[in-house]
N, C-alpha and C positions, 0 to 999 in steps of 0.2 A: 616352739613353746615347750617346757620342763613337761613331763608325763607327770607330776605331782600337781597341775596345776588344773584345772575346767576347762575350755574353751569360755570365753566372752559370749555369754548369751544375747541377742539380736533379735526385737520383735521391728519388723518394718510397717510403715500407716503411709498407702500408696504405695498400689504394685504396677501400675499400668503409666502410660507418660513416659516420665521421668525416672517415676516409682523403679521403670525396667532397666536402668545406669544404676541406681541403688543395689539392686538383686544382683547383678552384676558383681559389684565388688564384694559382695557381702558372700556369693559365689566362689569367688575366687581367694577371701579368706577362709572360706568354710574347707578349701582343699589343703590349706596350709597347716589345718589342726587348730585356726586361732581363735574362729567365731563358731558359731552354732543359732541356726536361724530357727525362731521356735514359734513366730507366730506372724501372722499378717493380716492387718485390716484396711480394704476397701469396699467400698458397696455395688463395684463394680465385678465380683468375685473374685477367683483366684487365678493367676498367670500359667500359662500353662509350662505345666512340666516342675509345677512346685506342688511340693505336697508335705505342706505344714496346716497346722488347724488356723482358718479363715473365718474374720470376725467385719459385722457388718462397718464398725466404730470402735474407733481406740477404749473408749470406756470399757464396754464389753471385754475386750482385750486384756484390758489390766487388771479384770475383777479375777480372769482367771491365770494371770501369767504376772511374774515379776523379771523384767528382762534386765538385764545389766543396761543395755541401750537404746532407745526407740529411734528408727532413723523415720524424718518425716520429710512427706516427697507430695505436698499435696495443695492445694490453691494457695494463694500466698496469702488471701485472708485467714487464712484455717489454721498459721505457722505459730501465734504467737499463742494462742488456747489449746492447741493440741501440745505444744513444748509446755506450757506449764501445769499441762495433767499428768504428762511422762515423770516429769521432776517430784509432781507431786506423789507420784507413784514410786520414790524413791529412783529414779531410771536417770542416766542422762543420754542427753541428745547431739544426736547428726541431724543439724536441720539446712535442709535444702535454700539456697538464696533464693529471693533476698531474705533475712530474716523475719521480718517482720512489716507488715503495710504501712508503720506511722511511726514516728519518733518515739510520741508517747506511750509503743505498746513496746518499744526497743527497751523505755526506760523501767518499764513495769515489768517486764522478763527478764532483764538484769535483774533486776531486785530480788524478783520470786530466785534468780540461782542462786545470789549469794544467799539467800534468809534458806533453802534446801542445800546449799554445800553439792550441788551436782556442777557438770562441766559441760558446756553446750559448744560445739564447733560447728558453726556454719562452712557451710558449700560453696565456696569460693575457687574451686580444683584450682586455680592457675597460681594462687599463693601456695600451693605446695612446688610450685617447680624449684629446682634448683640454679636455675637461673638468676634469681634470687640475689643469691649470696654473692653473685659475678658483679649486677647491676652495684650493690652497696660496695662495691672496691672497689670499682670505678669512680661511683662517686667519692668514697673517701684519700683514694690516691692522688684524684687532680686530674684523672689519662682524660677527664672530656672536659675539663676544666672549670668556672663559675657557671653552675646549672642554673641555668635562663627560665625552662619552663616543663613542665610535662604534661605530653600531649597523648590521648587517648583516641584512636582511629580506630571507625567501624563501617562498611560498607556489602552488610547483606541485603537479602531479599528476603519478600515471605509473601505466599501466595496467602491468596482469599480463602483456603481452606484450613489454612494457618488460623487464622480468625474463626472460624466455624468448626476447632474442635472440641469445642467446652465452651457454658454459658459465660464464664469468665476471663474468658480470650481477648486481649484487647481492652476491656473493659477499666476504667479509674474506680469506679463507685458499682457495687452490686448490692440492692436491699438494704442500701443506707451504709453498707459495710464496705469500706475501704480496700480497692485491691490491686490497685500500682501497678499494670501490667503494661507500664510503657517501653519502649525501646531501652532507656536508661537505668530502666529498672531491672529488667527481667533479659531479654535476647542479650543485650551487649554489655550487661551488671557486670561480668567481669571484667572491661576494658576501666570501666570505671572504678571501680574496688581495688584492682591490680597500683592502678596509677595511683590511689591514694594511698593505699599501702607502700608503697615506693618512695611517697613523699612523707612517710612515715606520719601521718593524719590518726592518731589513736585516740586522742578526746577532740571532745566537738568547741573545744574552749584555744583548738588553731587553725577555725574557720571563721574567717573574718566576715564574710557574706559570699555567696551564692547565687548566680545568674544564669538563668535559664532564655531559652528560646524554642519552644517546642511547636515544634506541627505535625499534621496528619495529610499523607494520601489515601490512605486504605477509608473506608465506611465505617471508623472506631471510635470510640472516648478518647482513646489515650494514643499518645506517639509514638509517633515510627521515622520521626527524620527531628532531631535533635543537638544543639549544640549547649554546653554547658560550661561555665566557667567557676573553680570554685580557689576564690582567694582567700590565701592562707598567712598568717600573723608570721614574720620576719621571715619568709620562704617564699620560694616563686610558685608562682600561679600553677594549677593542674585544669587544663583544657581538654574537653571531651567534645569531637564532631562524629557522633553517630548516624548509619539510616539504616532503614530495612527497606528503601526503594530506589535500589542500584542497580543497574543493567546488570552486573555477574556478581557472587558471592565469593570476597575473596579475603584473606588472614586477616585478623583485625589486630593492630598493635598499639602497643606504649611506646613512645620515645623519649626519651633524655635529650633536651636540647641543651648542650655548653657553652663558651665560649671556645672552648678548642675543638670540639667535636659533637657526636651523638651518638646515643647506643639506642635502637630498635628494637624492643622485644614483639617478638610473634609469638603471642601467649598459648595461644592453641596448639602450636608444635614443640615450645619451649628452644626455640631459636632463638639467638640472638645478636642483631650487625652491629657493629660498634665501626664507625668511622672517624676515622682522627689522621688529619693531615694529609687526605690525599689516599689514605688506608681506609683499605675495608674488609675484615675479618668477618665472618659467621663461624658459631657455636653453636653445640649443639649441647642439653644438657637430661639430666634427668628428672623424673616427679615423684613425690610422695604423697601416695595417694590419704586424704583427710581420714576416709574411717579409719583405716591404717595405724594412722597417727592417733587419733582417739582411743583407738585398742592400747597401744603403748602407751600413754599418755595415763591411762587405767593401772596398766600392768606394770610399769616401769615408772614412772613420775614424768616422763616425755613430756616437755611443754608444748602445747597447743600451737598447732599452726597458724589456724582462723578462730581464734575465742571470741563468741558472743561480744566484749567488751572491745575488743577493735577493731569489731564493724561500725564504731560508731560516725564513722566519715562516711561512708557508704549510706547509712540511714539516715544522715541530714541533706544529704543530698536527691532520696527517694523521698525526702518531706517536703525538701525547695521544689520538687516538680508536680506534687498535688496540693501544696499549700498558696495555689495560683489559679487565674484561673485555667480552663480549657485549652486545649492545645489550637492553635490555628488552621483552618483546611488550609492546603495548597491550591492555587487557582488552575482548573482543571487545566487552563489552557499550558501548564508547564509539565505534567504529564501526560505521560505515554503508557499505555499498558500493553503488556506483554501478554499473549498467551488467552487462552477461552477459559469460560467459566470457574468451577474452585479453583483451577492450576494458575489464571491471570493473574499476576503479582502487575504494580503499577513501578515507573520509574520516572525520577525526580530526572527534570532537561538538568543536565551538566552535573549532576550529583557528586559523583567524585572530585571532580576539578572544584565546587565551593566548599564541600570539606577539607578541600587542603588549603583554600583561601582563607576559611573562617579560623584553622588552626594558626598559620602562620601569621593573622592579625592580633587572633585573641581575643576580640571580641563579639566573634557570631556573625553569623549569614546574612544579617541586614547590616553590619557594619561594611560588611565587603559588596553591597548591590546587586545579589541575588536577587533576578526578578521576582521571586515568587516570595520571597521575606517580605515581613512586614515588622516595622515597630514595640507595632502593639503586641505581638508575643515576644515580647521581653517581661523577664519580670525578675525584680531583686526579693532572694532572703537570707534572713540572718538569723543567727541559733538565737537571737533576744529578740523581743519587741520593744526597741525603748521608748523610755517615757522623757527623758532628757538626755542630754550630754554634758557631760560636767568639764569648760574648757581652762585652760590657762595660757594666757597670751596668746592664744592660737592653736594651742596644743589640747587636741582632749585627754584628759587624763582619768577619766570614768565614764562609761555609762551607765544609766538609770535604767533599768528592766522592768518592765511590771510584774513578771513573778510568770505567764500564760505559757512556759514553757516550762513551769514545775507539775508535777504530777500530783494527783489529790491525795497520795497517800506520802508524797514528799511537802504537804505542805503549802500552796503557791500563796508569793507574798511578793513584791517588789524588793529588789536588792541593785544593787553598786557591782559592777563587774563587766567586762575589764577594769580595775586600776591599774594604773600605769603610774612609773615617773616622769619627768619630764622628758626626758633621754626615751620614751617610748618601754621600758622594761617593766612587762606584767608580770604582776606580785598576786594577783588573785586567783582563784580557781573555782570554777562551779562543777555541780555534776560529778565530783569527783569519781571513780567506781568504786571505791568503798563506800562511801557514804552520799548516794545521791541528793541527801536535802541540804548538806552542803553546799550554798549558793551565794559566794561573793562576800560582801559585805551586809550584816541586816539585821535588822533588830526584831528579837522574837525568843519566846519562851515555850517551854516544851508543857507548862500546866497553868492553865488560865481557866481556874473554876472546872478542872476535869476536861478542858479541853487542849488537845495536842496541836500547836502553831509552829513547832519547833519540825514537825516530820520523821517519821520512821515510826518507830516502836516506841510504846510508850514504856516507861519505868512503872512497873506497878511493886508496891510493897509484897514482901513473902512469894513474889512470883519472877521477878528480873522484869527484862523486856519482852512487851509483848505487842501482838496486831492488834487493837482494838477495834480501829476503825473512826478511832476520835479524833483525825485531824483537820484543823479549821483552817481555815483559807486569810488574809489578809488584804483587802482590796483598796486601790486607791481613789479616793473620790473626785479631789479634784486638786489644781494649783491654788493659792490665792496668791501666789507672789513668784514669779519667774525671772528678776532681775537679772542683769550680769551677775553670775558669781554668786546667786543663794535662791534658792527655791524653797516656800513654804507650802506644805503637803498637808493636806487632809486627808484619815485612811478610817475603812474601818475592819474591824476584828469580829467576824462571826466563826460559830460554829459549824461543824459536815451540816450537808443537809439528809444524810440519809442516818439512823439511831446507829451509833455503834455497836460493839459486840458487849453484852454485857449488859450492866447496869446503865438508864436512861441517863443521859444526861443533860441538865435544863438547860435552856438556851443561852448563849453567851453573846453580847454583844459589846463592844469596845472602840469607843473611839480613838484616834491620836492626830496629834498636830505633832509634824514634823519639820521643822526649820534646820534646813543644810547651807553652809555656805563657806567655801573655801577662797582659796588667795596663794599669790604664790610667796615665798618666805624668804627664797635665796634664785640665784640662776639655774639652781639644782636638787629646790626640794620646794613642795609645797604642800598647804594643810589645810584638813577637813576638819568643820566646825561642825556639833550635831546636836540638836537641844531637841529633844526628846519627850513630850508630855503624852500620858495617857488619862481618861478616866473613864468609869464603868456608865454603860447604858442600864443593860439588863444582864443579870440581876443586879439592885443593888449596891448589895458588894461582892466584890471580883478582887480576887487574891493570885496574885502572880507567885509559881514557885515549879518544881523540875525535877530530877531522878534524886537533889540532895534531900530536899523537903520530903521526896516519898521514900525514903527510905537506904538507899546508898550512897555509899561514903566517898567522899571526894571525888565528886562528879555534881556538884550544885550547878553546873552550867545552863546561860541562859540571858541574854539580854542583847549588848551589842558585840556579835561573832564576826571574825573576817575570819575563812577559809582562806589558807594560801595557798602558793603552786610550792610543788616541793623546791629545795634551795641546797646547795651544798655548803660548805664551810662553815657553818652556823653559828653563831652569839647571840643568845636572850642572856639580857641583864637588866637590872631594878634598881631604886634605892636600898632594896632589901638584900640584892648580891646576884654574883652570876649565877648562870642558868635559868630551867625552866622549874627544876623544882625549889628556888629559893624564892619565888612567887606564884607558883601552884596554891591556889586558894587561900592566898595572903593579900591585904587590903594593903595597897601604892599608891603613890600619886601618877605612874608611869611605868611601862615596861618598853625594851625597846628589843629588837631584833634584824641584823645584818645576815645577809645571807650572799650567795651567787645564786641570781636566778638565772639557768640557761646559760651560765659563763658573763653574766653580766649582774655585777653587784649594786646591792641597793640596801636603804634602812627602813625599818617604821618604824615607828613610835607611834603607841598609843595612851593615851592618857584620860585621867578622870578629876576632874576639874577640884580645887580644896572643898567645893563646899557639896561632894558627894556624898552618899551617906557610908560611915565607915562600917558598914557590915555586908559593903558590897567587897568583890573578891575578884578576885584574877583567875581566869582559867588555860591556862597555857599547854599545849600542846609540840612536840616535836618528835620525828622518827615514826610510825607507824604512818603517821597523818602530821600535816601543822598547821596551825592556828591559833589565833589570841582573839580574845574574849572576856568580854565580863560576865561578874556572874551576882544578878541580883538577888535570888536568892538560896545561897548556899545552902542553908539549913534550915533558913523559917522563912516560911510564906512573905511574901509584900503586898499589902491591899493599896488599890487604885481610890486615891487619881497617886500618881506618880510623875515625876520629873528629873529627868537626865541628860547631862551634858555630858560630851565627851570630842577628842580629838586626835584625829589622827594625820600624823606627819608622812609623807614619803619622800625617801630622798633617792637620789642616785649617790653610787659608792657607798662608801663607808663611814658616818660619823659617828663621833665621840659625843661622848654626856655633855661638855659644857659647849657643845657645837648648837646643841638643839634645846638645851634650858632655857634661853630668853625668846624663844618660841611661845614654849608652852606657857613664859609667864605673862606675856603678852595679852592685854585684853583683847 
């Protein structure tokens, strides 16, 4: 480090545990000149042989210190409230895996860094190896050829004092609070993080669903012999057979299964066997350690190893195995325990030999007739809950969500996503990490009588965007019509139920009938009908309008939005001309956009029917973000009741204007 430069200030929360591998590194930067350790809170006091000022509670902590970084090393319930007081302290963080105990506290801590501009790296240690970079040229060279599967193998122990060193040991649920301490989650997190980072899993929009199989020998909540399968959107599957009730403790690895070969990492020593053709090489490589990188990452612009935002396969996977129920006992009569009192850890009959069974199946320990399996611990999840599926000839080409995986300050509301072409090529995106309330396809406004449906930050006049805390929910009531090919929906539109920040706001209630029904149009494209009625409960009148109506300029957006996935090659064009700024907040009867999605081309077209009203407007987007949308009310309010029709085409490849005209003029 340049002598004109500080040392990286360091307050650490959790010195004892874990907390002691923290101290450790932060020890061994502090020799290099790079950190500077200034403060540490646990209530357990202070570790010996440190002598920094000790605080009972990060709060206390922060009232008196401003640290460059807080690294936190403490129940895995405690991760996602102590990270966002650090941030809010201006601080960023090292936080120990897993990051956080719930999806939805994953999504809400993403948000809190972006809306603070700090940088949060999780504790993943094995994704800094440089092993790494080997595995990815492998697979990009072909040396193991079409990659089949990746499989994640774990086979420790863990005695009964294991479980009895903290009230939260073991435990799923403590005081109502959330705390994931199963084998999958916490002992062998990284076999499972490592293998999806491998399979390159960075949004949760290329997990198609999630199967679990969980049980218990130990006297716990939570598991300790585990097999999990998490399928993923046009990539081979990532298999995890874990236990912690194995006669000996021994490497736990990832594998690359090919058609010409496999490569084996031993993540805990950064080893790696690669066999191909009768060959078998081992490697040995190096690690970079995470705080390390954080320091640089500060000091130098060094991109992140583990960023908050690409655990987010890691955290659907710690939600698929608490959003289930209970894990299953094992039948005593298939364990053995080893050893007297705290030191007796228990062992699963044949342990090792069904996790190599359940890997090389693929589908788990009762698919392969493990006596002690059962059925009934299985259980499928999926990052959606839908409410339909929208097919064509056989092929689904959307799913319908109810919205129960949006967060309440993004908004939840029912949306469309995946869309697909027919050819299977998904054009939609939710969750995105810029803009979480970005969800699929959906219709929704950001000011409904002072209340926020749209999610984020609201637009307030003379102040920009801001938290208020006004965002309302949209819920579905019921079907009355589920035929082949059109679904009519009943939904309603209220308000938070807790006062937002600020001035009250009276209560908002809104109905809507929603009629969707698509068809297919060619062998290679087909299209969504959407007729659209609102009108006001309470109050009144209800006047629909957005950041245009309150005060900023060319941002009226608001009505019916598709978030896309990003695309290469791009073409948005209109009857008003190409691009996206020659119908930027210009009233069309159509815009359309070509893109490569993923290396695999496709078009939309969306359109707004002749007898729309023409003070509605196009809101297009490309390059930062993309997206098309309409925008009802660019500049002046719309009072309800309202009605809107609109459609949208998807094709596979590339078509031209008069390809898809007698489409749209189609009744």
């Amino acid at each position: 480090m340049s002598p004109e430069h500080s040392p990286v200030t360091i307050a650490q929360v959790g010195a004892h545990g874990f907390g002691r591998v923290h101290l450790e590194r932060i020890t061994r930067l502090e020799a290099m000149g790079r950190v500077r350790l200034v403060a540490i809170a646990d209530p357990a006091g202070p570790p010996d042989g440190v002598r920094v000022p000790m605080y009972d509670d990060l709060g206390a902590l922060l009232r008196d210190h401003r640290p460059d970084i807080v690294g936190i090393a403490t129940p895995i319930g405690l991760h996602e409230p102590m990270a966002r007081a650090a941030m809010s302290a201006g601080a960023h963080v090292m936080l120990e895996k897993p990051p956080v105990a719930s999806l939805a506290e994953f999504w809400a801590l993403l948000r809190h860094q972006k809306d603070t501009g700090r940088s949060v790296q999780v504790g993943f240690q094995s994704l800094g190896s440089h092993a790494l970079d080997r595995i990815r040229e492998l697979l990009s060279d072909g040396t193991l050829g079409e990659l089949r599967v990746i499989q994640a193998r774990g086979t420790w122990l863990r005695d009964r004092a294991y479980y009895h060193r903290s009230p939260w040991a073991g435990r799923r649920v403590v005081d109502g609070h959330r705390i994931a301490d199963g084998v999958v989650t916490n002992p062998l997190a990284h076999a499972v993080a490592t293998a999806l980072a491998i399979a390159g899993v960075r949004q949760i929009d290329a997990i198609t669903r999630i199967t679990t199989e969980l049980y218990r020998a130990h006297d716990i909540q939570a598991d300790d012999t585990s097999f999990v399968r998490v399928d993923l959107d046009g990539a081979p599957p990532v298999c995890a057979a874990l236990t912690l009730c194995a006669p000996d403790q021994t490497p736990p690895t990832v594998t690359l299964v090919g058609s010409r070969g496999s490569a084996e990492f031993f993540y805990t020593t950064d080893e790696l066997m690669v066999r191909v053709g009768g060959h078998e090489s081992r490697e040995s490589f190096g690690r970079t350690d995470l705080l390390e990188n954080l320091v640089d990452h500060l000091e130098h612009g060094t991109e992140l190893l583990v960023p908050l935002a690409n655990t987010v396969g890691f955290t659907a996977v710690l939600e698929a195995t608490q959003d289930r129920p209970d894990p299953e006992p094992v039948d005593p009569a298939s364990v053995r325990w080893v050893g007297d009192g705290p030191a007796a850890h228990p062992v699963i009959d044949a342990i090792p030999n069904w996790i190599d069974r359940a890997l090389a199946d693929g589908h788990g320990f009762a698919a392969v007739g493990a006596a002690w399996a059962a059925p009934d611990a299985l259980a499928t999840w999926t990052p959606r809950h839908p409410l339909a599926v929208l097919d064509v000839d056989g092929r689904v080409v959307a799913e319908y969500a109810d919205g129960s995986d949006i967060i309440a300050a993004s908004s939840p509301r029912p949306y469309l996503h995946p869309i697909r072409t027919l050819a299977g090529v998904t054009v939609s995106d939710t969750h995105p990490a810029d803009h979480d309330w970005h969800c699929g396809l959906s219709f929704t406004m950001q000011d409904v009588n002072g209340v926020n449906f749209w999610g984020g930050r609201t637009y307030v006049r003379g102040r920009g965007y801001t938290w208020l805390g006004d965002q309302g929910r949209i819920e579905h009531l019921r079907f009355d019509d589920t035929a082949p090919g059109r679904l009519v929906e009943h939904l309603r539109w209220i308000g938070p139920s807790v006062a937002p920040v600020g001035a009250p706001i009276p209560p908002v209630e809104v109905l809507e009938t929603r009629d969707l029904s698509w068809r297919a149009l060619s062998p290679t494209a087909w299209m969504l009908d959407a007729d659209l009625a609102l009108e006001a409960v309470s109050p009144a009148t209800v006047q629909l309008g957005g950041p245009g109506t309150n005060g900023r300029e060319d941002a009226g957006y608001g009505g019916f939005q598709l978030r896309l996935r990003p695309s290469d090659d791009v073409r948005i064009w209109s009857p008003l001309g190409e691009g996206a700024d020659a119908v930027f907040g210009q009233h069309a009867p159509w815009v359309a956009w070509s893109g490569s999605f993923s290396g695999r081309e496709a078009t939309l077209v969306m359109a707004m029917p002749d007898d729309t009203s023409a003070s509605d407007r196009w809101f297009v987007r490309h390059g930062e973000w993309d997206g098309i949308g309409s925008a009802l009310a660019w500049r002046e309010p719309v009072t309800l009741p309202l009605r809107r029709r609109y459609r949208l085409i998807v094709a596979d490849g590339r078509l031209d204007t008069p390809a898809f005209l007698p489409w749209l003029a189609a009744s």
